[in-house]
C-alpha positions in Angstrom: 1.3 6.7 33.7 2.5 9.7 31.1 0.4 12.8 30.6 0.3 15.5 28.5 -1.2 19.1 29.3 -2.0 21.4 27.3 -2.1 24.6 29.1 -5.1 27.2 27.7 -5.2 29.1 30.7 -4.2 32.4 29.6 -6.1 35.7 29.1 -4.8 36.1 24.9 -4.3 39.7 25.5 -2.2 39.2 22.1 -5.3 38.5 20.6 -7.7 41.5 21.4 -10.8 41.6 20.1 -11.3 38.0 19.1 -12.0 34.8 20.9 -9.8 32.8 23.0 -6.8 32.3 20.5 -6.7 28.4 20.9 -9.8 28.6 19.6 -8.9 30.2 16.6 -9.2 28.1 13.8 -6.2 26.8 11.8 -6.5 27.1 7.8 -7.8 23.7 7.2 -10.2 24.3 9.7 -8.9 22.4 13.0 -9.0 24.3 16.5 -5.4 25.7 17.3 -5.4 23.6 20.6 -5.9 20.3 18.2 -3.8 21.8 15.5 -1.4 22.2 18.5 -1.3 18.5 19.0 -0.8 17.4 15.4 3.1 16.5 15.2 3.8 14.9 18.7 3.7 11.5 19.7 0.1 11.1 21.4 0.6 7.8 21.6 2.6 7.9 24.2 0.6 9.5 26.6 -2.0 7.9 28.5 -4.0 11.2 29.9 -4.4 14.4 27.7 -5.8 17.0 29.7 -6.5 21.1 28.3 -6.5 23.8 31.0 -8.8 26.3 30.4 -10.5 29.2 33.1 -14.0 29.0 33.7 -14.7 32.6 31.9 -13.5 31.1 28.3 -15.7 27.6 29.1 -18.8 29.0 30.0 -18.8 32.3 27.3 -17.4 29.9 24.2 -19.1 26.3 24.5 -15.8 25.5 25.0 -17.0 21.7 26.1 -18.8 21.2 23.0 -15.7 22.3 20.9 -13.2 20.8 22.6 -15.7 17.2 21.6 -16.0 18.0 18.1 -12.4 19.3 17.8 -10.8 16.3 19.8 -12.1 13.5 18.2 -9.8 10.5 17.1 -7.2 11.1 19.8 -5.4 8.1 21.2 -6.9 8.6 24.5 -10.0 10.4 26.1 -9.4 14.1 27.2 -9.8 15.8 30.1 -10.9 18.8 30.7 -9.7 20.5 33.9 -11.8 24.3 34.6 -9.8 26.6 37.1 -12.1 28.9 38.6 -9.4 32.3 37.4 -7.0 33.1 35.8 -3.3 32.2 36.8 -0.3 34.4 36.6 1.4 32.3 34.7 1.6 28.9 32.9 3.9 27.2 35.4 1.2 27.7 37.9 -1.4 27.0 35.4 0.6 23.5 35.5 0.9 23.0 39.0 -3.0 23.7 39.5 -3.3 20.9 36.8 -1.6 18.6 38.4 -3.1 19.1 41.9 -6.9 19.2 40.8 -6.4 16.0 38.6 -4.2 14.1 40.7 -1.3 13.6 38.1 1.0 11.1 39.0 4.3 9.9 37.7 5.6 11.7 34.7 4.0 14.4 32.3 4.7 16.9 29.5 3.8 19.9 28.9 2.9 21.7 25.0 2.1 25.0 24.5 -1.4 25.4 23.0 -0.1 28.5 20.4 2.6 26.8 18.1 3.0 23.1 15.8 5.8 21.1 16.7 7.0 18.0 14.7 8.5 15.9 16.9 10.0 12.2 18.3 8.7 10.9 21.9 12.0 11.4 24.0 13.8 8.9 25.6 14.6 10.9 28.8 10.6 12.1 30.4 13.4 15.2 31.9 13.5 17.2 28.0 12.9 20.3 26.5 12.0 20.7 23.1 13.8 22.7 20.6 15.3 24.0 17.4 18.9 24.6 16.2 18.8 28.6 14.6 21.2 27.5 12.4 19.8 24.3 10.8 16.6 25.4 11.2 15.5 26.3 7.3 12.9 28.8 8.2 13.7 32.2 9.7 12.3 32.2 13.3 10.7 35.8 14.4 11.1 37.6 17.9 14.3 35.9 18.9 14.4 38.6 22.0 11.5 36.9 23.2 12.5 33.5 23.4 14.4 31.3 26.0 17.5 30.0 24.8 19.5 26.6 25.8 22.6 25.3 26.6 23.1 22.0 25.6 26.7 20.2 25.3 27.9 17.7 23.2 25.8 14.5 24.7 22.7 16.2 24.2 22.5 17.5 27.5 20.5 20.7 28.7 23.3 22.7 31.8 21.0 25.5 31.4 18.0 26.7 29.9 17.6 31.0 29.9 14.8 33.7 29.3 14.9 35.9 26.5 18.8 36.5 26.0 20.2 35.2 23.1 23.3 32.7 24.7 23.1 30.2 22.3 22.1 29.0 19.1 19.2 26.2 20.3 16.0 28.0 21.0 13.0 26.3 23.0 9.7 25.8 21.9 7.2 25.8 23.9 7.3 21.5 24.8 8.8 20.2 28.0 9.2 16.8 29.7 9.3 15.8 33.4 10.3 13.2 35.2 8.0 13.1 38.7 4.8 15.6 39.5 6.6 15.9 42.9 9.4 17.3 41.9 7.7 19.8 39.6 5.5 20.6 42.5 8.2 21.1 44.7 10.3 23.0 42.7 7.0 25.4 41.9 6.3 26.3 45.5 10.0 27.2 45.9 9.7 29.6 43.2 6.8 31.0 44.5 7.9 32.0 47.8 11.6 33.0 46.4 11.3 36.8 46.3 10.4 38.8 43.0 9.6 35.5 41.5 5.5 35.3 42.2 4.4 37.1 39.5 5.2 35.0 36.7 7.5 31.9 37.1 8.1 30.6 33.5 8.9 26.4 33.3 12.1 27.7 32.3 12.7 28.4 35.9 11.2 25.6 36.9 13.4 23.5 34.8 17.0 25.8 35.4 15.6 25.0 39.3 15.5 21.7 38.9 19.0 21.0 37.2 20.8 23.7 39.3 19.4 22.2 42.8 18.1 18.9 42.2 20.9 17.6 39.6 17.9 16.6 37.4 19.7 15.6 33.9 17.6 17.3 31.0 17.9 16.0 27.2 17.7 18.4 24.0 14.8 17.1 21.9 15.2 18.4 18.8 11.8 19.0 16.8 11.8 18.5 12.6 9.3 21.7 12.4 8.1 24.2 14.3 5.4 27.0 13.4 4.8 29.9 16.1 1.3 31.2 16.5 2.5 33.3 19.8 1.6 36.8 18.1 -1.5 38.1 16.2 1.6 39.0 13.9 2.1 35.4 13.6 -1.5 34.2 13.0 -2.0 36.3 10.2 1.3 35.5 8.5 0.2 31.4 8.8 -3.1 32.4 7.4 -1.2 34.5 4.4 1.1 31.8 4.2 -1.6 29.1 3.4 -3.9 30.9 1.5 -6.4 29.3 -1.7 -5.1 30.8 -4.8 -7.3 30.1 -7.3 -6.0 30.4 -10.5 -6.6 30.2 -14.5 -5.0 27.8 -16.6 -5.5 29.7 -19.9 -2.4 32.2 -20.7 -1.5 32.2 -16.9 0.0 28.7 -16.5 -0.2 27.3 -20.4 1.2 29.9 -22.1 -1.5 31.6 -25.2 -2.2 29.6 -28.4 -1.3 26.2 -26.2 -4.4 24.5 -26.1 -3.9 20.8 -27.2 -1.6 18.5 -25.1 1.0 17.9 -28.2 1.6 22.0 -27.8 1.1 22.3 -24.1 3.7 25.1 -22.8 4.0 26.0 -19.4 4.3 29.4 -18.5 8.1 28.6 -16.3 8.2 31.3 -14.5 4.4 31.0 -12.9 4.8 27.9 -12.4 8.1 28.3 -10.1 5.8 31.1 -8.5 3.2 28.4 -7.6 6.0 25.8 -6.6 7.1 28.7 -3.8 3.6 29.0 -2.2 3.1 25.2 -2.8 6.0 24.8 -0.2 4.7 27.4 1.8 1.9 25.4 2.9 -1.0 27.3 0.3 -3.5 25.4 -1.6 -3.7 25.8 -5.7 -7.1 25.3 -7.6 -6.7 25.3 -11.5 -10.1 26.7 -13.5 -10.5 26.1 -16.9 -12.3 26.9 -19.7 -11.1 23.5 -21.1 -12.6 19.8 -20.1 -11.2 17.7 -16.9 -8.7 15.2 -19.4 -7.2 18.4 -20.1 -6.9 20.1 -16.5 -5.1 16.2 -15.8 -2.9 17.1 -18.5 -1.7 20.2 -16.1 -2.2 18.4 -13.2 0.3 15.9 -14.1 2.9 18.2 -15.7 2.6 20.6 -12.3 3.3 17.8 -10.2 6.5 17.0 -12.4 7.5 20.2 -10.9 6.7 19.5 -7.7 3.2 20.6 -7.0 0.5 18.8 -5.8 -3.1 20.5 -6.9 -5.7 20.6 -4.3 -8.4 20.7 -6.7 -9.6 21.9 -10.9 -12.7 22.9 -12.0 -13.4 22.6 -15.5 -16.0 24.4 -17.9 -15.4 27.3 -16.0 -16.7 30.4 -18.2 -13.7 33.0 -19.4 -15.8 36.0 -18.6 -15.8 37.6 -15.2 -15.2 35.8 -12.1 -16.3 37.0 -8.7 -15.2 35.4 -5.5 -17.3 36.4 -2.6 -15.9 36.0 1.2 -16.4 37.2 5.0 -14.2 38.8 6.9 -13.3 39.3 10.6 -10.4 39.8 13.1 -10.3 36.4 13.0 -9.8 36.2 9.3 -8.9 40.4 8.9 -9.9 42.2 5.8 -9.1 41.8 2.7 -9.7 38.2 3.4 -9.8 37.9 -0.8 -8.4 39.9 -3.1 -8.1 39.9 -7.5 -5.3 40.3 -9.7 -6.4 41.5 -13.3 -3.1 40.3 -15.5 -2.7 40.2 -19.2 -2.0 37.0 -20.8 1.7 35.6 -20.0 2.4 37.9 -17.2 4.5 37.4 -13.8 2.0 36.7 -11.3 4.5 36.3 -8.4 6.3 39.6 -9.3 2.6 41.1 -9.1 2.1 39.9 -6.0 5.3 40.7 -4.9 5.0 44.6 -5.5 1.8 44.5 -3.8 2.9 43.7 -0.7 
């Protein structure tokens, strides 16, 4: 029997103001918690179980989200209420485990990032990145927990928010036997100045230092931290709907038949950037849809995949009309006026 537990168990203090942050909802519109799932091997796992405290269940129809929101996993999940809040997530683990009976061996996600990743050959693993292969800058490195890992692949130590090596966790952790996780807990627990928040980290330092448990680097292929509202918002930046005019911003002027067809180089590297970045691009046009397939095509020469075109769109005013809220802060649009031929990405740019 393998289980995985997602822990949602936590107050979101981080998050003031709004609801529950795995409840937030990802850009394309999936709860964090699901989105949370998407990149690990769930069929693997036999049991899924979420953790959440009776206060966020009862105030947030969390049941009835959770149904909608989990649909299409592998397996059934659980959900397992505790009656308060815990004082941290180890214990939010080891109440898991007691009140559901876990047996044999389990892992453990947080609920607050993505992580691309292989099912490990070793159920003893943490998951992590290499800093230095890893192509994206990672924020708040003083607040992570760092590795030691030698040349098999092997974890000697894993450490709390000091820099010590260059393989950062990430919030995904394997083990071997509920017993020994259970064990290893209520050590902690009663260890002096340990109580008020054990982190797995010290469950799993615990466990190799006293138990000679062997613990393998799992090394993820992405990683995307939602930890901070800092972080939210930039994920929400960083996939954003651009909608954007083909006429003199992406076809350069006086281009309007596909022998002359001249693409405006610079914008389009602009929208190849954001493309990567994970936003969405929908052409409008003046012009009919053979034509918007025209720049469809040539765009995805340069690597960009259009989510969408709209053709017959008038060329007088536009208006775009959206909400706003902490969830999705203010603006949650905005306009660029441009004239024909400019830089959009060095508009943007200065903005900011």
């Amino acid at each position: 029997m393998k289980t995985l537990i997602v822990p949602c168990a936590g107050k979101s203090s981080r998050f003031s103001g709004m609801p529950p942050k795995w409840l937030l909802k990802y850009p394309d519109g999936s709860l964090m918690v699901r989105k949370a799932m998407d990149g690990l091997p769930l069929n693997a796992y036999d049991r899924i179980i979420v953790t959440a405290v009776k206060e966020h269940v009862e105030a947030y129809d969390v049941n009835n989200k959770l149904d909608i929101a989990l649909q299409g996993l592998p397996c059934d999940y659980e959900l397992c209420v505790l009656e308060e809040f815990t004082s941290c997530q180890a214990e939010t683990v080891y109440k898991t485990l007691k009140k559901f009976s876990v047996t044999g061996s389990f892992s453990v996600k947080d609920s607050d990032n993505y992580i691309k990743i292989k099912d490990s050959d070793n159920a003893d693993f943490v998951a992590g990145v290499d800093m230095h292969k890893f192509p994206r800058e990672i924020e708040r490195l003083s607040s992570k927990s760092f590795l030691m890992v030698n040349d098999q692949g092997i974890i000697t130590d894993i450490i709390e928010k000091k820099i010590v090596s260059q393989f950062i966790s990430i919030g995904m952790y394997g083990f071997s036997s509920t017993d020994l996780f259970c064990e290893a807990f209520e050590h902690l627990a009663e260890t002096k100045g340990m109580a008020n928040e054990i982190y797995l980290s010290h469950v799993i330092s615990y466990l190799i230092g006293t138990k000679k448990s062997v613990y393998s680097y799992n090394e993820a292929d992405d990683y995307e931290d939602w930890g901070t509202k800092k972080d939210w918002y930039k994920v929400l930046k960083d996939k954003s709907t651009y909608f954007v005019n083909v006429e003199d911003i992406i076809v350069k002027k006086n281009s309007d038949d596909e022998t002359s067809i001249i693409l405006n180089d610079e914008n389009v590297e602009f929208l190849k950037t954001i493309f990567q970045k994970g936003s969405q691009i929908i052409l409008l046009s003046a012009q009919d849809q053979d034509y918007l397939s025209k720049i469809e095509r040539k765009l995805g020469e340069s690597g960009i995949d259009i989510h969408a075109s709209v053709s017959g769109c008038y060329l007088s005013h536009q208006r775009l009309f959206k909400s706003f809220s902490e969830e999705i802060p203010y603006p949650s649009c905005e306009a660029y006026n441009i004239k024909a031929d400019d830089r959009i990405g060095a508009l943007i740019r200065e903005e900011e």
